[in-house]
C-alpha positions as CSV (number, residue, x, y, z in Angstrom):
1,X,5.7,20.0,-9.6
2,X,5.2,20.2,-5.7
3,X,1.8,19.8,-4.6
4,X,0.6,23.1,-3.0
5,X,-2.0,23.7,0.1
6,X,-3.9,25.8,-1.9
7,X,-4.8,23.0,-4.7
8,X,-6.3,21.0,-1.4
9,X,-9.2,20.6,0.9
10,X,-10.3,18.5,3.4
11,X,-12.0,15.4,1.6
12,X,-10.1,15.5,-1.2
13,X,-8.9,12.1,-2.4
14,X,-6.4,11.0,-4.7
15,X,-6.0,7.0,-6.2
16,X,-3.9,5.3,-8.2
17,X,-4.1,1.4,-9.3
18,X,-1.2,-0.1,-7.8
19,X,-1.0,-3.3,-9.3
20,X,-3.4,-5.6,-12.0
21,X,-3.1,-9.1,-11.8
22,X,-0.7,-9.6,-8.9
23,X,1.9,-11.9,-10.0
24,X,3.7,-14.6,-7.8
25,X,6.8,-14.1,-9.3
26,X,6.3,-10.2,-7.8
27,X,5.8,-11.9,-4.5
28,X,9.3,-13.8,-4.8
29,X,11.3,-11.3,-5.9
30,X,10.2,-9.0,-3.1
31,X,11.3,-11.6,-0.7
32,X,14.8,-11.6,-2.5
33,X,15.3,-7.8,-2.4
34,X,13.7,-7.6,1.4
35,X,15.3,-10.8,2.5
36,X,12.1,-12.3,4.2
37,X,11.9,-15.4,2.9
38,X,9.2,-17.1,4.9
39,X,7.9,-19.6,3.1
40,X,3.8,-18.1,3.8
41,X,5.3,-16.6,0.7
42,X,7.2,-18.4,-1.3
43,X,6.2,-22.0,-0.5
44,X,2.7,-23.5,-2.2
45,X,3.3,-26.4,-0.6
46,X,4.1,-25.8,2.9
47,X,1.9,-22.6,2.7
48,X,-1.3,-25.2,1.3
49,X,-0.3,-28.2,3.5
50,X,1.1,-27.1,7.0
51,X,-0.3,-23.6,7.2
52,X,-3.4,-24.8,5.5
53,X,-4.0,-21.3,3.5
54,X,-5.2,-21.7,-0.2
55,X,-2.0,-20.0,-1.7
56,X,1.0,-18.1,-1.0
57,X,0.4,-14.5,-0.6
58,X,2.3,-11.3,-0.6
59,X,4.0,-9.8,1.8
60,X,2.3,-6.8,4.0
61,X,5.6,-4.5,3.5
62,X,5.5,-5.4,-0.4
63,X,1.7,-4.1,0.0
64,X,2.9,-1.3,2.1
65,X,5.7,-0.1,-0.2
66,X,3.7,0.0,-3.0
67,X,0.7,1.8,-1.2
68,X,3.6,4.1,-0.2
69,X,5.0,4.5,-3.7
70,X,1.0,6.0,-4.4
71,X,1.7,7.8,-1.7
72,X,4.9,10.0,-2.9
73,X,3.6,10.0,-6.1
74,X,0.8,12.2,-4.9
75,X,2.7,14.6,-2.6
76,X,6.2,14.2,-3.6
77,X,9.2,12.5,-3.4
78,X,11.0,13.5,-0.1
79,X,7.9,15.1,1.4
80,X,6.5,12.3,3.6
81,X,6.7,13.1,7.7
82,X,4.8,9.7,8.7
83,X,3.4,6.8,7.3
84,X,2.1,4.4,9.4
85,X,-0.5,1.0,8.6
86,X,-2.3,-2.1,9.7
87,X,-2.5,-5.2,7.3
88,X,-5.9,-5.6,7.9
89,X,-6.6,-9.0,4.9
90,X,-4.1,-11.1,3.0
91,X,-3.2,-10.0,-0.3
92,X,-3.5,-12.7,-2.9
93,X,-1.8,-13.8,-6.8
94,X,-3.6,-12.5,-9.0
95,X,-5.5,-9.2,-6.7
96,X,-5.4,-6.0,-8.3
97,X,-4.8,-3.4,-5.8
98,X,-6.4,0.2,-6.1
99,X,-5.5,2.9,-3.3
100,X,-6.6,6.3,-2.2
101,X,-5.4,8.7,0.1
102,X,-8.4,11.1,1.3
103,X,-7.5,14.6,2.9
104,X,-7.7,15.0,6.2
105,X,-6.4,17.9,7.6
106,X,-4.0,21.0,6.0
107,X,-2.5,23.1,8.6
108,X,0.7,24.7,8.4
109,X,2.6,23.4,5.6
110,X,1.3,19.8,6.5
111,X,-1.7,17.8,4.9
112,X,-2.8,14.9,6.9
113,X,-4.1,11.6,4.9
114,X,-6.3,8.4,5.7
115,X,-4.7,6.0,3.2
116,X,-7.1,2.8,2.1
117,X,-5.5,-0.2,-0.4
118,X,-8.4,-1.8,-1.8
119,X,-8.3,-5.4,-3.4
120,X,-10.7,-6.3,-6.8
121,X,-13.9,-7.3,-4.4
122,X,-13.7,-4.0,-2.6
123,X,-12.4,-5.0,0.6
124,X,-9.6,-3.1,2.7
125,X,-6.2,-5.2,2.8
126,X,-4.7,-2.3,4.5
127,X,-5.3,1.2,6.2
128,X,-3.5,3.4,7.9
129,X,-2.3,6.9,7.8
130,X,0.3,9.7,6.4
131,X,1.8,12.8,6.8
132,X,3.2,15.2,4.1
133,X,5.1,18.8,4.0
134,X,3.2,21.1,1.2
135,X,4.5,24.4,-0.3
């Protein structure tokens, strides 16, 4: 069932859990289906020795897409205009990931969202914005 303009107003928020526990082999088989195999993901020695970071971590698209699957399940599939974000902290094995899009703005057949993707000690990985057509 669509989601309708007259079910919204502006503050209204929506979140979903988007992953518990991220695991590493998530991490390495979103580098095999996006091709982007840079080894900041996929390599805990180069990532822990040459880079000097404590661990792999995930990739900001994989975080993206998933923020974006929240996204359409809110609104719809097919209904997004834009979608736009900044990775904003690293998102590590083992994170949970909670994120909520918060109304904006509803104005002819659009509804405007802030989007947020929150890890397990509350702080923003990534935020950005979206646009959706409502009936």
């Amino acid at each position: 069932m669509a989601l309708k303009a007259t079910q919204l107003k502006v503050g209204d928020t929506y979140t979903e859990c988007l992953v518990e526990d991220l695991k590493r082999t998530q991490i390495v088989m979103y580098a095999g289906t996006s091709g982007d195999y840079n080894p900041l993901h996929t390599d805990e020695i180069y990532t822990k020795d040459v880079a000097k970071y404590p661990s792999v971590f995930a990739h900001g698209m994989l975080t993206m897409g998933m923020t974006g699957r929240m996204l359409t399940n809110y609104v719809g599939d097919g209904r997004l205009t834009k979608y736009g974000v900044r990775f904003t902290s690293q998102v590590w094995p083992g994170d949970t990931l909670h994120s909520t899009a918060t109304v904006d703005s509803v104005d002819k057949g659009i509804v405007n969202l802030t989007v947020e993707t929150r890890n397990q000690n509350d702080v923003v990985v990534l935020s950005g914005y979206a646009a959706a057509r409502i009936d």
